[in-house]
C-alpha positions as CSV (number, residue, x, y, z in Angstrom):
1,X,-30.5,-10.7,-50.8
2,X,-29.0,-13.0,-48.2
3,X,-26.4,-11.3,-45.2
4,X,-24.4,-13.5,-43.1
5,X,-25.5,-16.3,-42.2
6,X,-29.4,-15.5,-42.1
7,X,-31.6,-17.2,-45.1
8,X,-29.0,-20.0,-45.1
9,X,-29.1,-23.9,-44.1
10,X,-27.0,-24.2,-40.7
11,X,-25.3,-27.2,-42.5
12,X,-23.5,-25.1,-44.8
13,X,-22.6,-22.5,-42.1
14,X,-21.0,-25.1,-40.0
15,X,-19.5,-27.0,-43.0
16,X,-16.3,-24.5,-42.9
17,X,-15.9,-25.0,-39.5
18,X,-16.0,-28.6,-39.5
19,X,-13.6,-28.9,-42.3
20,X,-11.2,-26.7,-40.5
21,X,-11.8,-28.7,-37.1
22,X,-10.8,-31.7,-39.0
23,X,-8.4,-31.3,-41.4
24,X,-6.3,-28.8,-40.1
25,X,-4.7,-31.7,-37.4
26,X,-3.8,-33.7,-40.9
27,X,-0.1,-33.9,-40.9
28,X,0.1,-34.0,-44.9
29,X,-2.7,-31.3,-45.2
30,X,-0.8,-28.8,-43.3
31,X,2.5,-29.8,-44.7
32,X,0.6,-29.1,-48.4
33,X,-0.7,-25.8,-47.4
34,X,1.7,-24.2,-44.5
35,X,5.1,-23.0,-46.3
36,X,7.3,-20.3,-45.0
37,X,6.5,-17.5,-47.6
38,X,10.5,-16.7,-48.4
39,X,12.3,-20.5,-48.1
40,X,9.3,-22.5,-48.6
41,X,10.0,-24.9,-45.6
42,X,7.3,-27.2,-44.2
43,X,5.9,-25.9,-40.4
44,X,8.3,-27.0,-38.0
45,X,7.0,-30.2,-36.1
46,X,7.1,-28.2,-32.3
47,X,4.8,-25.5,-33.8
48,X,2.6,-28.5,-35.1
49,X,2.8,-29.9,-31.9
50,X,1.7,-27.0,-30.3
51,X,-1.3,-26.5,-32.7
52,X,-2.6,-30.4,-31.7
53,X,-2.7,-29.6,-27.9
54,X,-4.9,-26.6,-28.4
55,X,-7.3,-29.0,-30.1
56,X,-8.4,-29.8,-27.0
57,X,-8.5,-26.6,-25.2
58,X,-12.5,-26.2,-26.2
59,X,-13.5,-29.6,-25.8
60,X,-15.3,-29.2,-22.8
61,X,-17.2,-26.1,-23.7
62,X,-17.9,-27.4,-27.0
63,X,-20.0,-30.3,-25.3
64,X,-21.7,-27.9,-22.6
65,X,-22.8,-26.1,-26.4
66,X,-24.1,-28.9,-28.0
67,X,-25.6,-30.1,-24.8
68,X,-27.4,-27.3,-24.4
69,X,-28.7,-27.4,-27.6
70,X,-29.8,-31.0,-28.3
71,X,-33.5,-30.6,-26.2
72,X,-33.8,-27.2,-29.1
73,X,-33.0,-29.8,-31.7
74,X,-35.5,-32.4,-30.6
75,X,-38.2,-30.0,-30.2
76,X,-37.7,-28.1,-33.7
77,X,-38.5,-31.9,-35.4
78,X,-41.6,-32.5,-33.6
């Protein structure tokens, strides 16, 4: 029996997150998925706004992260 994310390829752990981190800045996508429950109306374009600037919030720690790990990545091949 497999729990979490142990016994499982890291490619398909990170596969939600990099569909999220992608697609969730698409205009259309959101506009498809994000309806006000009662009237149905699209998200408002300020809140949309709001949501691309945050994109960018984590940028920088996201590189120290993968920085960090690249020389772990290099040695796991060898």
């Amino acid at each position: 029996m497999v729990a979490g994310i142990r016994g499982v390829e890291w490619d398909a752990v990170e596969l939600p997150s990099q569909f999220m981190e992608n697609w969730c800045y698409h205009r259309p996508t959101i506009d498809g998925i994000a309806k006000h429950y009662q009237t149905g109306a699209s998200l408002p374009d300020a809140l949309y706004q709001k949501i691309v600037k945050v994109r960018q919030t984590y940028t920088p720690f996201s590189l120290l992260t993968w920085s960090r790990r690249s020389p772990l990545q290099k040695r796991k091949k060898k």
